[in-house]
C-alpha positions as CSV (number, residue, x, y, z in Angstrom):
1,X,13.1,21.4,-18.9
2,X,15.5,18.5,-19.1
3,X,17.2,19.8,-15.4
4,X,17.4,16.8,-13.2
5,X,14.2,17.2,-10.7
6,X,14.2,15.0,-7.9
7,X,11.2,12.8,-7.8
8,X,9.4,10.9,-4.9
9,X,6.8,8.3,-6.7
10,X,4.5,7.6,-4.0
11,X,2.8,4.3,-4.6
12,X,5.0,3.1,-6.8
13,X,5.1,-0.8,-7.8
14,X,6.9,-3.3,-9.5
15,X,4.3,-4.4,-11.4
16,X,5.3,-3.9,-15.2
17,X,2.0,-2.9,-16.4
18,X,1.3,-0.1,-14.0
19,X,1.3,3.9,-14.6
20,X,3.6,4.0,-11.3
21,X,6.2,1.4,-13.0
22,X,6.8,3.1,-16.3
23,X,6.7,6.4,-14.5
24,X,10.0,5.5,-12.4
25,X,11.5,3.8,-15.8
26,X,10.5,7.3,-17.7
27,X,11.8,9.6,-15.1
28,X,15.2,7.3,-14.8
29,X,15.4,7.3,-18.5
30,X,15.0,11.4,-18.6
31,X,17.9,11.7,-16.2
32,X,15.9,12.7,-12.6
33,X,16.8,11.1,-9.3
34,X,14.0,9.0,-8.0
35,X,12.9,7.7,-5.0
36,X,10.2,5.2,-4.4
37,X,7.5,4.2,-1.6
38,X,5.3,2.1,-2.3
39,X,3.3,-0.9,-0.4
40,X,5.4,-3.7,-1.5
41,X,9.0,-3.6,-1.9
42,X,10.5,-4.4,-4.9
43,X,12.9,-2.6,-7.6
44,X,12.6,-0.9,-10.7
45,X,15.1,0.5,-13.5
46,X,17.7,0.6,-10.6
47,X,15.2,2.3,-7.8
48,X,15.0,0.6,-4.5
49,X,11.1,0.7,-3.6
50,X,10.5,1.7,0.1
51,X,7.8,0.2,1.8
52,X,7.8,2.9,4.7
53,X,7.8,6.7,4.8
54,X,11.6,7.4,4.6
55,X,13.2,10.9,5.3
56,X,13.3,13.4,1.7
57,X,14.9,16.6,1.4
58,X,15.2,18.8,-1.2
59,X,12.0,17.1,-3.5
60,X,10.8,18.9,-6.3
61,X,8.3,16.9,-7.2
62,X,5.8,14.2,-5.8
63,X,3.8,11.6,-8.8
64,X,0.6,10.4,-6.5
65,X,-0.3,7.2,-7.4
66,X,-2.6,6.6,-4.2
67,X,-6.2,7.0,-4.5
68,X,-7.8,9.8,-2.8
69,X,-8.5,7.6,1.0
70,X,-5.2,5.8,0.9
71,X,-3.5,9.8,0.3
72,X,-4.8,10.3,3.8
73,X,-2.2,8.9,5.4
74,X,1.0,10.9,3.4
75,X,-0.6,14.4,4.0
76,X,1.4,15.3,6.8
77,X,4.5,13.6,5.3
78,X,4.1,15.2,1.6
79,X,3.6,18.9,3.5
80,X,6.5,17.9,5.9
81,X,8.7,16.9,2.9
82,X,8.1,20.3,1.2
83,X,8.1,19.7,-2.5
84,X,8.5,22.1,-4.9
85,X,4.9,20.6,-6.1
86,X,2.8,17.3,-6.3
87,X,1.6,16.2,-9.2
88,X,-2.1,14.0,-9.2
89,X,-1.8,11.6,-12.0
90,X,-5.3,10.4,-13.2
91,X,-7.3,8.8,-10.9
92,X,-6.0,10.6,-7.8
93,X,-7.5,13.8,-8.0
94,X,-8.1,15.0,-4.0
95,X,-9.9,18.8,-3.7
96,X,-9.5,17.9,0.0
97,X,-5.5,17.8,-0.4
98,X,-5.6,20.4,-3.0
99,X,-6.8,23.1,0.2
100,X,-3.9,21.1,2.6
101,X,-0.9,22.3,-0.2
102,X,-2.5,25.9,-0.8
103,X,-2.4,26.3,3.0
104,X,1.1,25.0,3.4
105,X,2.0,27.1,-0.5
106,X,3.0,23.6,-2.4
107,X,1.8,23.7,-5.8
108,X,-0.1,20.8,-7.2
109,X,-1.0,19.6,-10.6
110,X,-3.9,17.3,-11.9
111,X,-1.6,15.8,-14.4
112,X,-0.1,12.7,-15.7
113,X,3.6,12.5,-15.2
114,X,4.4,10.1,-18.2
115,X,2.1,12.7,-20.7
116,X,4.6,15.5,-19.2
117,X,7.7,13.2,-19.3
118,X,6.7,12.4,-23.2
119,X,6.2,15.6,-24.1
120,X,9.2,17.0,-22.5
121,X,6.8,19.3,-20.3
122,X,8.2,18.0,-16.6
């Protein structure tokens, strides 16, 4: 589990005490590329945040971190992106998306990325 998966955190934020900030730090930490959009720029551990959609190839894995009304707006960019899978960290659970990726055959997870970075499950 420890191969380097490259990871687009989408609404990510430079604020320290956020699930999205320690998420970038954990995944940087754990040796995985990262890429960050978020609404306000900023950086963390290294990782330039994005404040618009910007062109990904070859993702394996989205962190949501983008309530279910603001996810709207990324749908067609997550399926046009093509990840590997999308992960819904608590609080972003979408059934509507959920149908979206089965139709388009991403897979998704309800989970939290740090619990899976912690516990070596990524």
């Amino acid at each position: 589990m420890t191969k380097n998966k490259k990871t687009l955190v989408l609404g990510a934020t430079a604020k320290p005490e956020k699930a999205a900030f320690k998420a970038i730090e954990m995944l940087v930490a754990k040796g995985h590329s990262v890429l960050a959009l978020g609404q306000n720029a900023g950086e963390v551990a290294g990782v330039k945040i994005n404040t618009k959609a910007i062109p990904v190839k070859n993702i394996d894995t989205i962190s949501l971190y983008l309530n279910p009304n603001r996810q709207r707006d990324y749908y067609n960019y997550i399926v046009d992106a093509k990840p590997k899978r999308v992960l819904f960290n608590p609080g972003t659970e979408n059934p509507e998306f959920y149908q979206l990726l089965e139709l388009n055959n991403i897979k998704y997870e309800a989970a939290c990325t740090l619990v899976l970075l912690t516990l070596n499950k990524y």
